[in-house]
DSSP file (Angstrom, degrees, kcal/mol; ACC not computed):
  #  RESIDUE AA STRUCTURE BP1 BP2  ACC     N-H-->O    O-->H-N    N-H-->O    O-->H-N    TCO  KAPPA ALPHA  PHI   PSI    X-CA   Y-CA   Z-CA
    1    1 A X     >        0   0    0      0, 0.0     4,-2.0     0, 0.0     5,-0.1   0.000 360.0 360.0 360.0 -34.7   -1.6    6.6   18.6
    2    2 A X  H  >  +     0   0    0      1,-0.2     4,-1.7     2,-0.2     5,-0.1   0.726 360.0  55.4 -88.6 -11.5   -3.0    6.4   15.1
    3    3 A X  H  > S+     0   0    0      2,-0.2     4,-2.1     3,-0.1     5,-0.4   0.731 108.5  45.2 -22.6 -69.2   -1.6    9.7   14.3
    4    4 A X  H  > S+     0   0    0      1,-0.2     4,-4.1     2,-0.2    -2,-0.2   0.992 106.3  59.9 -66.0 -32.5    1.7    8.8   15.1
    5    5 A X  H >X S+     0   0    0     -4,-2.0     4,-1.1     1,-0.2     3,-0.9   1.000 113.0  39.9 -59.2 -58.9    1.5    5.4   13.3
    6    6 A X  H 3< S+     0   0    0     -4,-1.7    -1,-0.2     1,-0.2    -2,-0.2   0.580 106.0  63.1 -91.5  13.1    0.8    7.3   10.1
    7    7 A X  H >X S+     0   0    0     -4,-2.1     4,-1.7     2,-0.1     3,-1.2   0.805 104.9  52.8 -79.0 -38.6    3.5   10.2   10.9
    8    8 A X  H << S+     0   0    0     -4,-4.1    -2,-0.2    -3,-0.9     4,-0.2   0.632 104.5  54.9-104.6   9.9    6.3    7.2   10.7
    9    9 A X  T 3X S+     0   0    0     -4,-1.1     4,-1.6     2,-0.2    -1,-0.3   0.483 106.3  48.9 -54.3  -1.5    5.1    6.0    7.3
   10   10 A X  H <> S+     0   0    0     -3,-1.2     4,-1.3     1,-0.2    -2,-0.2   0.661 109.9  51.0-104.0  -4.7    5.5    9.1    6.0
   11   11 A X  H  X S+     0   0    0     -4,-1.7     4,-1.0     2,-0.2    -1,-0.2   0.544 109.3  48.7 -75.5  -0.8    8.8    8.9    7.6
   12   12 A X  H  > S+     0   0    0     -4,-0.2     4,-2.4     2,-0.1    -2,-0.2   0.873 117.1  48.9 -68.2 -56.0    9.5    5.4    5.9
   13   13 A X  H  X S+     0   0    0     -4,-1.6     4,-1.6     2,-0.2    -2,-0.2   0.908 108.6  44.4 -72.9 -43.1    8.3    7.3    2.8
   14   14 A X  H  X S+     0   0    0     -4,-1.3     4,-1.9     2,-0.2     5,-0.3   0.979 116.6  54.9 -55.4 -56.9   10.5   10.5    3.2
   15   15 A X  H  X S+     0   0    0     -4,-1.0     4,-2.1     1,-0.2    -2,-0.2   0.928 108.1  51.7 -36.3 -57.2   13.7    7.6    4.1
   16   16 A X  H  X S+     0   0    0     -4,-2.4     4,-1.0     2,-0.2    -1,-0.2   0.848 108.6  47.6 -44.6 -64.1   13.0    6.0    1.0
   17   17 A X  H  X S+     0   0    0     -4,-1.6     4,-2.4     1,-0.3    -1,-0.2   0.681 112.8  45.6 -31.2 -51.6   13.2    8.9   -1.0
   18   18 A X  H  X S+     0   0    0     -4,-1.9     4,-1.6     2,-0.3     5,-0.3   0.841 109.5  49.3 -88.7 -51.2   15.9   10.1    0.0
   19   19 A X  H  X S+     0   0    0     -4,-2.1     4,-0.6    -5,-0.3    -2,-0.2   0.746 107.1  63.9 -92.3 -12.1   17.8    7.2    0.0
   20   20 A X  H >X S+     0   0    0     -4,-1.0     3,-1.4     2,-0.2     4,-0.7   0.998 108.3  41.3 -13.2 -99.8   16.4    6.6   -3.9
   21   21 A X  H 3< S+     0   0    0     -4,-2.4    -2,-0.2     1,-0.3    -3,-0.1   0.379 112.8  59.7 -95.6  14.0   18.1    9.6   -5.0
   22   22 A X  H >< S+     0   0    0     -4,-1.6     3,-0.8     1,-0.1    -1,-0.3   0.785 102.4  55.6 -65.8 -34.9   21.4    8.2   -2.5
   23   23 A X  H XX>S+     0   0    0     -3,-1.4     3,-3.5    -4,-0.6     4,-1.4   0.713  78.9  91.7 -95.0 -21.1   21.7    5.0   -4.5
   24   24 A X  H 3X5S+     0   0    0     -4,-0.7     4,-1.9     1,-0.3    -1,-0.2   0.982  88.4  46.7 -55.9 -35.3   22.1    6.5   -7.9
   25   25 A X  H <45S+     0   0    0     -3,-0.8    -1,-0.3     1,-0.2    -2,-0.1   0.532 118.0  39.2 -88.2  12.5   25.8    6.6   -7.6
   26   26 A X  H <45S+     0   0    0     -3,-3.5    -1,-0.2     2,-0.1    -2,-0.2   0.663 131.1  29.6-132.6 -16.0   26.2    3.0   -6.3
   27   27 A X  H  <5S-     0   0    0     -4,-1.4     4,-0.2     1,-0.1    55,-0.2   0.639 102.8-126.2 -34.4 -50.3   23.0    1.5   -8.9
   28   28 A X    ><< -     0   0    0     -4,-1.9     3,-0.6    -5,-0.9     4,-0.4  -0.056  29.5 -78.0  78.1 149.1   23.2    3.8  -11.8
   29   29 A X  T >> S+     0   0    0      1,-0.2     4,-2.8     2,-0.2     3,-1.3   0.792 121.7  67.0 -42.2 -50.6   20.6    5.6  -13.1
   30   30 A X  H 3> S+     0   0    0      1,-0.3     4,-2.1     2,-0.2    -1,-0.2   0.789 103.3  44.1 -57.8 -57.5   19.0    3.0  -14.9
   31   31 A X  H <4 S+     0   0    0     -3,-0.6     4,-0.3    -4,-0.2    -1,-0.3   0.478 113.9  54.0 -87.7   8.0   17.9    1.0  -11.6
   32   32 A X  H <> S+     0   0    0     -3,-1.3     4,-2.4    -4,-0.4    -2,-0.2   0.877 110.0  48.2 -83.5 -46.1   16.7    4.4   -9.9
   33   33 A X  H  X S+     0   0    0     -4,-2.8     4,-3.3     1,-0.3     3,-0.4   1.000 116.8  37.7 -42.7 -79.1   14.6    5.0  -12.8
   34   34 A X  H >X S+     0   0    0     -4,-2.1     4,-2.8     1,-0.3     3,-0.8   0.940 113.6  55.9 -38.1 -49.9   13.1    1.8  -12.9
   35   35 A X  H 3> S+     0   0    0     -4,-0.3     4,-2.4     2,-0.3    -1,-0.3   0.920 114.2  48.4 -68.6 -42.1   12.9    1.6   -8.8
   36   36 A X  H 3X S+     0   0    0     -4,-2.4     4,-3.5    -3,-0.4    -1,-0.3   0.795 110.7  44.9 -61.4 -43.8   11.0    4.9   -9.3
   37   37 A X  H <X S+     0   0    0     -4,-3.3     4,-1.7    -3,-0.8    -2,-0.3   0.905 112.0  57.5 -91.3 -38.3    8.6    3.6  -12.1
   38   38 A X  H  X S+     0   0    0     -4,-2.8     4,-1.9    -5,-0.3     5,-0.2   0.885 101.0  54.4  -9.8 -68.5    8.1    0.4   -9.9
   39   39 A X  H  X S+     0   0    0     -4,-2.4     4,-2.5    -5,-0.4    -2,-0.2   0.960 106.2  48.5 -47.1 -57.6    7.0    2.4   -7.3
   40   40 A X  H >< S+     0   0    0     -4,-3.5     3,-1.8     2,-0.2     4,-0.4   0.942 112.9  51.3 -48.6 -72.7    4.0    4.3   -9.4
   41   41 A X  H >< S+     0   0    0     -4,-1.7     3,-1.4     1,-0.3     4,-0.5   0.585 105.4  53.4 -26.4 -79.2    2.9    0.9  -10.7
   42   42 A X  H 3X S+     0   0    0     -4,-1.9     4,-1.3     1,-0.2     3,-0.5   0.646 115.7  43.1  -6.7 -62.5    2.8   -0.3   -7.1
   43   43 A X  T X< S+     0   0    0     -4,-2.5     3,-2.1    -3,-1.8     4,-0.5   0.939 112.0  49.3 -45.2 -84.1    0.4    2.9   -6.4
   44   44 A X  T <4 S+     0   0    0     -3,-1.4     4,-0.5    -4,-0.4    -1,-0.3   0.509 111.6  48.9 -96.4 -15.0   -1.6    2.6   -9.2
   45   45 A X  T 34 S+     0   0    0     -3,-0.5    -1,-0.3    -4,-0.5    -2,-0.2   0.679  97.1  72.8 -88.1 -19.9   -2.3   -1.5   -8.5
   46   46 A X  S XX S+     0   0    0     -3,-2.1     4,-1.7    -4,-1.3     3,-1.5   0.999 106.5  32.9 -73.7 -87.1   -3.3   -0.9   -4.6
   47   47 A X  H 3> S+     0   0    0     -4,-0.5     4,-0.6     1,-0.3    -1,-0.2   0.504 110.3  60.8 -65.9  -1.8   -6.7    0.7   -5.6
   48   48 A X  H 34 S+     0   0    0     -4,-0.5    -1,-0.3     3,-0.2    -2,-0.2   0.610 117.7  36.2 -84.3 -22.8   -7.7   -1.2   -8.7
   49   49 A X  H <4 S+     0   0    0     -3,-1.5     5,-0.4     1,-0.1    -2,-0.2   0.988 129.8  21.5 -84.0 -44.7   -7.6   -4.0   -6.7
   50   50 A X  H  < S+     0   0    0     -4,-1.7    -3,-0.2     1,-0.1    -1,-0.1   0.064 125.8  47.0-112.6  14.2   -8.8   -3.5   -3.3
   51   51 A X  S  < S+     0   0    0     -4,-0.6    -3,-0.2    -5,-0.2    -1,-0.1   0.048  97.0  91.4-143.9 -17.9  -11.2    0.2   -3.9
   52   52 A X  S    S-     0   0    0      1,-0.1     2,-0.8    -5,-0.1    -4,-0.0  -0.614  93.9-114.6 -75.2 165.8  -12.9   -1.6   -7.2
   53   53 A X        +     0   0    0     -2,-0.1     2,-0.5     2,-0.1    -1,-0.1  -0.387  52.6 164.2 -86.1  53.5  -16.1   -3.6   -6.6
   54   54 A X        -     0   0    0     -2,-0.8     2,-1.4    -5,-0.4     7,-0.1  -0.656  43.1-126.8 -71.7 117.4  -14.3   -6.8   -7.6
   55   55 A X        +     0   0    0     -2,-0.5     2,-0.2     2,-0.0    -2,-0.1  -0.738  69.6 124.4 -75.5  94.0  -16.9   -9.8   -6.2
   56   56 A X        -     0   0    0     -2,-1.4     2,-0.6     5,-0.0    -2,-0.0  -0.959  66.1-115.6-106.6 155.0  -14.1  -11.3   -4.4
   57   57 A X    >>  -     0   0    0     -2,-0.2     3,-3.5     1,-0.1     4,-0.6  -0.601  34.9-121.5 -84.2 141.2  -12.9  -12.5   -0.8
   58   58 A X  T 34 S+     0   0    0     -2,-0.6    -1,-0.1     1,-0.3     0, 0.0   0.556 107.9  65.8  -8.6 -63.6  -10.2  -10.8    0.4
   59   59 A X  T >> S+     0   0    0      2,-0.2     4,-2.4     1,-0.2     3,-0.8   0.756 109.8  47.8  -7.2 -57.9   -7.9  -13.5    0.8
   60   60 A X  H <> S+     0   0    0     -3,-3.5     4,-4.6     1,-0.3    -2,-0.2   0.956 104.3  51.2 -78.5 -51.7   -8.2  -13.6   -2.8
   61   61 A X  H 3< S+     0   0    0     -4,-0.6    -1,-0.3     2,-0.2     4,-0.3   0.325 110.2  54.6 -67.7  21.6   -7.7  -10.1   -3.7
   62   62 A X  H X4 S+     0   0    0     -3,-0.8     3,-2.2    -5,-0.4     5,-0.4   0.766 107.9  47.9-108.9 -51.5   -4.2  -10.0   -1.4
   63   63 A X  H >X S+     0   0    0     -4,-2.4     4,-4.8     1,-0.2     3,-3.8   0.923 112.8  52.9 -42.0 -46.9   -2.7  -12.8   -3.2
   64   64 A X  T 3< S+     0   0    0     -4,-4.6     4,-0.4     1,-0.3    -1,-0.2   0.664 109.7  43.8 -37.0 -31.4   -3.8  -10.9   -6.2
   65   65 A X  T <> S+     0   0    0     -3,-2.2     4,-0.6    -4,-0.3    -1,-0.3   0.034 113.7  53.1-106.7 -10.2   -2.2   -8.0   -5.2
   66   66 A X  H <> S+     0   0    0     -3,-3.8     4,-1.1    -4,-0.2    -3,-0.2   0.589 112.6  48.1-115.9 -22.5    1.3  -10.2   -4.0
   67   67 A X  H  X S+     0   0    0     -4,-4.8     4,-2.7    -5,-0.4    -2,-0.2   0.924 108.7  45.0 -98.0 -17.3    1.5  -11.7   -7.3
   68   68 A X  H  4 S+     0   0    0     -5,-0.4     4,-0.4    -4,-0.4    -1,-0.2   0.882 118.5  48.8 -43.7 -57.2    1.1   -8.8   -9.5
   69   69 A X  H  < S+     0   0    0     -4,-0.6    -2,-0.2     2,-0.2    -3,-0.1   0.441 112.8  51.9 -65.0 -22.2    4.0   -6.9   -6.9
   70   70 A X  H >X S+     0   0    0     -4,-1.1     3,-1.7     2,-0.1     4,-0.5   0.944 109.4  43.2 -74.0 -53.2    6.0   -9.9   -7.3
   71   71 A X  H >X S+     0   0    0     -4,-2.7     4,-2.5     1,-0.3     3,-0.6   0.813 111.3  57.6 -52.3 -32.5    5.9  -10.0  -11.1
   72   72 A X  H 34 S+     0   0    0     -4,-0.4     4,-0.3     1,-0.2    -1,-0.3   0.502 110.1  44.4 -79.1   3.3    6.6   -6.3  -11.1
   73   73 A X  H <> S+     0   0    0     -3,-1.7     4,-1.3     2,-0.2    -1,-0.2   0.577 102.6  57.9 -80.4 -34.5    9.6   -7.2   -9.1
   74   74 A X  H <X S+     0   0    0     -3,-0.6     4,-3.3    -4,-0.5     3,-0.3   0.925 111.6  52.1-141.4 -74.3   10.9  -10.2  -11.3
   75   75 A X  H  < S+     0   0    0     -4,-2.5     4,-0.3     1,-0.3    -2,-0.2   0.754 112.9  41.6 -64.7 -22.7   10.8   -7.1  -14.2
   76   76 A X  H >> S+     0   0    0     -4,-0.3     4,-2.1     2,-0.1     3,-0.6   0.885 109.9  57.6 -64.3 -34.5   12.9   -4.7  -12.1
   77   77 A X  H 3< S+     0   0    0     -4,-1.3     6,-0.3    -3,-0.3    -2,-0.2   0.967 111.4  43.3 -42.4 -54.0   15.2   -7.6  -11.1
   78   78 A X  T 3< S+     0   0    0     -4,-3.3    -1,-0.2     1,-0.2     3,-0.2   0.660 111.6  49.3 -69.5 -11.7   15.8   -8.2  -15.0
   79   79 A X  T <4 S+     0   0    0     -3,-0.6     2,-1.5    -4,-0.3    -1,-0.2   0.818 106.1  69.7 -86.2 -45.9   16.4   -4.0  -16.1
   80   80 A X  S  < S-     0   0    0     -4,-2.1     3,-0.4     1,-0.2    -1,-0.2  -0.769  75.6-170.2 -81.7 120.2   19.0   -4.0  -12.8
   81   81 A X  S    S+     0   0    0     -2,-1.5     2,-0.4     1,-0.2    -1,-0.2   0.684  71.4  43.9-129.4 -66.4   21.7   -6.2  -14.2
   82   82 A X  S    S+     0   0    0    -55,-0.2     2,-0.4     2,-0.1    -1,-0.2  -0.316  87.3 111.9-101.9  61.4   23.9   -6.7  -10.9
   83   83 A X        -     0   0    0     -2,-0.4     2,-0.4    -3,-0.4     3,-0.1  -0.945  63.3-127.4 -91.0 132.9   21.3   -7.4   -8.6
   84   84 A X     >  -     0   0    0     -2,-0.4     4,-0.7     1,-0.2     5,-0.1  -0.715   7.1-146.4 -86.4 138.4   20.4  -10.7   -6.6
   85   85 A X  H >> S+     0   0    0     -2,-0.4     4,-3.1     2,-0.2     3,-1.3   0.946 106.0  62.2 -62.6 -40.8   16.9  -12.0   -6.8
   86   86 A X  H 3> S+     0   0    0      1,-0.3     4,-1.6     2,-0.2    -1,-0.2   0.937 107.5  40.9 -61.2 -35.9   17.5  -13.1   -3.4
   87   87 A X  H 3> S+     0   0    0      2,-0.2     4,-1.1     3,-0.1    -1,-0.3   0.656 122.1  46.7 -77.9 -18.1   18.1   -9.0   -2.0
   88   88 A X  H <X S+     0   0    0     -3,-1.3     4,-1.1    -4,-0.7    -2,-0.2   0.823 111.6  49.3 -81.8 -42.1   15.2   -8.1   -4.3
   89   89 A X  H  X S+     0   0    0     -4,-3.1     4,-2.0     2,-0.2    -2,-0.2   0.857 113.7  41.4  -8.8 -79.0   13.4  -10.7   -3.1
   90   90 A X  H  X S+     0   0    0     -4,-1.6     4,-2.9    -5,-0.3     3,-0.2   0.939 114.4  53.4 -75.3 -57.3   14.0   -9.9    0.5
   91   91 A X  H  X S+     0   0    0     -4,-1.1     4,-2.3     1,-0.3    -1,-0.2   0.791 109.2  54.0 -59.7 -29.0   13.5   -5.9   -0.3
   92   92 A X  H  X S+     0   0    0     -4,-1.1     4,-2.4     2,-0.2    -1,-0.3   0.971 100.3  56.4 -67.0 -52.4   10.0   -6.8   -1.9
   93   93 A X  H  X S+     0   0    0     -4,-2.0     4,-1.4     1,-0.2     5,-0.2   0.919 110.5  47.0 -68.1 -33.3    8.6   -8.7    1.0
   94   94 A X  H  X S+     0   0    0     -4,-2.9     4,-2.6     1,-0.2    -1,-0.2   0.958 116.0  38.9 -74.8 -34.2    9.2   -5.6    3.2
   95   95 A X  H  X S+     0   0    0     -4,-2.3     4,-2.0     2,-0.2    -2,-0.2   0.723 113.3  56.0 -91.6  -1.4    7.8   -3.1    1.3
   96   96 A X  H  X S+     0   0    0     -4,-2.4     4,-2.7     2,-0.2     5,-0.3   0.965 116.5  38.6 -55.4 -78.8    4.9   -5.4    0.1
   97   97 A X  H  X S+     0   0    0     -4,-1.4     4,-0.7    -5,-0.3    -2,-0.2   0.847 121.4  50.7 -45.9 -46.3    3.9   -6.1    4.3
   98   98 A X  H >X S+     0   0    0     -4,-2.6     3,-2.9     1,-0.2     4,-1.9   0.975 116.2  30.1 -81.5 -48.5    4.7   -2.6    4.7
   99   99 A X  H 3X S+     0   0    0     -4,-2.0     4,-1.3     1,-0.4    -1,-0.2   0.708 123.3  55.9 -82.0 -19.3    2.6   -0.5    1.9
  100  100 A X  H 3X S+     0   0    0     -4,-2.7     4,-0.8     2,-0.2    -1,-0.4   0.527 110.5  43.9 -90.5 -15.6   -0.1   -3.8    2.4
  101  101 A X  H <X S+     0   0    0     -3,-2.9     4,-3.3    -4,-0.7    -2,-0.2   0.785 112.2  56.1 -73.9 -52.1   -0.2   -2.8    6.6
  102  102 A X  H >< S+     0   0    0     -4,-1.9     3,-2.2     1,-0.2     4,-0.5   0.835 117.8  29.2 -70.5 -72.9   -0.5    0.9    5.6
  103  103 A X  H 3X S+     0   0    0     -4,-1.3     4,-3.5     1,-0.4     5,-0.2   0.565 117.7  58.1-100.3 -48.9   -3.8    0.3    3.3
  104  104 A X  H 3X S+     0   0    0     -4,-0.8     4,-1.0     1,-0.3    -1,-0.4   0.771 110.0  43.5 -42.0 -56.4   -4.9   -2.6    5.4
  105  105 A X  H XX S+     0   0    0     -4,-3.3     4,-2.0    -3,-2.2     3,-0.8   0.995 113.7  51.9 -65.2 -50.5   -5.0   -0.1    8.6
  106  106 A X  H 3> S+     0   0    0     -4,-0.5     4,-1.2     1,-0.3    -2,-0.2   0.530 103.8  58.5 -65.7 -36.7   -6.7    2.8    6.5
  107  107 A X  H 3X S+     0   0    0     -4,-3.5     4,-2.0     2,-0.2    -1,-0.3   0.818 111.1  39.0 -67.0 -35.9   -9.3    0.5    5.4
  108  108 A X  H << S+     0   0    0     -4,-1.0     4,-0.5    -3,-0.8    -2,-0.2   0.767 111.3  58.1 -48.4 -46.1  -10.3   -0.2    9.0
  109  109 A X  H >X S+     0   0    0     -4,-2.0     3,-2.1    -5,-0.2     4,-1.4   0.997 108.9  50.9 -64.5 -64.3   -9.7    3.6    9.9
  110  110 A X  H 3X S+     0   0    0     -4,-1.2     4,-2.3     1,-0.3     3,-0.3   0.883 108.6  49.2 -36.7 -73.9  -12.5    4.2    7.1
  111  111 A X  H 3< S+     0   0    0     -4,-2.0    -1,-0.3     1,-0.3    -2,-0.1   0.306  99.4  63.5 -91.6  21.0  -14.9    2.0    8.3
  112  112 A X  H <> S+     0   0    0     -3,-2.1     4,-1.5    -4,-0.5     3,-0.4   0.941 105.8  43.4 -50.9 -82.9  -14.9    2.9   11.4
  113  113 A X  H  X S+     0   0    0     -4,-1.4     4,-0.5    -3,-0.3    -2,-0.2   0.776 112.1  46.5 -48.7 -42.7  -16.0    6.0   10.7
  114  114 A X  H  X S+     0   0    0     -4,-2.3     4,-1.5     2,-0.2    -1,-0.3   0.871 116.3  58.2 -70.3 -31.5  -18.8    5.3    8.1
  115  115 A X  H  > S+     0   0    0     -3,-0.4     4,-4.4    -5,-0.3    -2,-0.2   0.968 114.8  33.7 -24.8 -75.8  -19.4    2.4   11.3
  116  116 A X  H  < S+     0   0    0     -4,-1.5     4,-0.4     1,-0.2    -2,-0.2   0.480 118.9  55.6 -80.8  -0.8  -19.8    5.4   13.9
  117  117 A X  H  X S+     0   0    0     -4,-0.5     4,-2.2    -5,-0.3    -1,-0.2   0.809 111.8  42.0 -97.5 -30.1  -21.5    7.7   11.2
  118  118 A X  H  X S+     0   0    0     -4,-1.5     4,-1.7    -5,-0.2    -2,-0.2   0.912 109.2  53.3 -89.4 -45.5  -24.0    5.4   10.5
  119  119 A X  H >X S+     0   0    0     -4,-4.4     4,-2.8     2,-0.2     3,-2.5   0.999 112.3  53.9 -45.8 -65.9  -24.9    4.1   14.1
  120  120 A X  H >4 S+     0   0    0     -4,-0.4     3,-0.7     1,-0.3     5,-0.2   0.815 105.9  49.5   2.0 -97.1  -25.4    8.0   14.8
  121  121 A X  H 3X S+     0   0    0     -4,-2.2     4,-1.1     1,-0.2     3,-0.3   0.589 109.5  50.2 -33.4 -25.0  -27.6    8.4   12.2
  122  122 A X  H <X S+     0   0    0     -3,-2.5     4,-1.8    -4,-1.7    -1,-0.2   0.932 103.1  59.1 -88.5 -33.8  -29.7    5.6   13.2
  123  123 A X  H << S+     0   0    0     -4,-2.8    -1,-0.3    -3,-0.7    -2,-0.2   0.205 110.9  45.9 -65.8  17.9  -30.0    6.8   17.0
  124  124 A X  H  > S+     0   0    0     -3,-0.3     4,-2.5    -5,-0.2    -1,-0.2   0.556 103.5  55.3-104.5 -22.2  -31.5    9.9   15.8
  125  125 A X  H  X S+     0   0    0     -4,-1.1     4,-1.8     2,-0.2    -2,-0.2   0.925 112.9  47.5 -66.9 -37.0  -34.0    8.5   13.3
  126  126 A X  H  X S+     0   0    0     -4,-1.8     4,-1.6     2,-0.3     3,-0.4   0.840 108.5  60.6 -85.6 -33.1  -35.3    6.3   16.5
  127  127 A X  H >4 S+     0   0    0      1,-0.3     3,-1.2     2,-0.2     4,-0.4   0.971 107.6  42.4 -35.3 -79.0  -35.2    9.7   18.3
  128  128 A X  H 3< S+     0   0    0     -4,-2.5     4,-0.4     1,-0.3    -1,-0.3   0.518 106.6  57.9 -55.5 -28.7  -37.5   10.8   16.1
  129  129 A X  H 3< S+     0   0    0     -4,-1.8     3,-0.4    -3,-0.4    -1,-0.3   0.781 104.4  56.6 -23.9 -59.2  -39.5    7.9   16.0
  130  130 A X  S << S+     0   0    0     -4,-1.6    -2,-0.2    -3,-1.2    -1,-0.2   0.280 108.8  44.0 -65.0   2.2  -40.0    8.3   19.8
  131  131 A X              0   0    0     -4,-0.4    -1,-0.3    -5,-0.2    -2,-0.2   0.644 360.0 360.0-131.4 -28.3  -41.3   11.6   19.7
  132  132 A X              0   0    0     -4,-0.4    -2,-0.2    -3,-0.4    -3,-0.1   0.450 360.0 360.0-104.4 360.0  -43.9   11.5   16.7
């Protein structure tokens, strides 16, 4: 199941793309560019927030993370010239929930494993305990 879950974000992400370098001729260049350079920020804001050791709760670092992706929204709103906030708006809160779902599962997936890696590890040290 968790396979398939992360096959159709990388079909959301392939859609995207694709539909990116559709839009140029009903945007202009200008807001593709930007929609493009948007995106990296997005990327680059996800693991400074939520993969640094920032002594916060959680809670705190998502709002952190909604208000950052909002302001970086507010500055694409203003480069794309005939856009409504209220459709940018709208378009933000879905790809916020979604790229905040993907990470949000992935951290879970992670610490699972380091979970099941570490229980392991401990049932053998007690193995070994038991024998000496």
């Amino acid at each position: 199941m968790k396979k398939y879950i992360h096959s159709c974000f990388i079909g959301i992400g392939i859609a995207s793309f694709i539909i990116v370098l559709n839009s140029t001729s009903y945007f202009g260049m200008n807001v593709v560019i930007s929609s493009l350079v948007l995106g990296v920020f997005q990327g680059i804001i996800v693991p400074l927030i939520y993969h640094n050791k920032i002594k916060t709760l959680y809670l705190v670092k998502v709002l952190l993370h909604a208000i950052i992706s909002y302001l970086l929204i507010i500055l694409w709103w203003i480069v794309g010239e005939n856009l409504s906030l209220s459709m940018v708006s709208l378009l933000w809160f879905i790809v916020f929930i979604s790229v905040f779902s993907y990470f949000h599962f992935m951290n879970h997936k992670d610490a699972y494993k380091i979970n099941t890696k570490l229980k392991d590890e401990k049932s053998k040290n007690m193995k070994i305990k038991e024998k000496a």
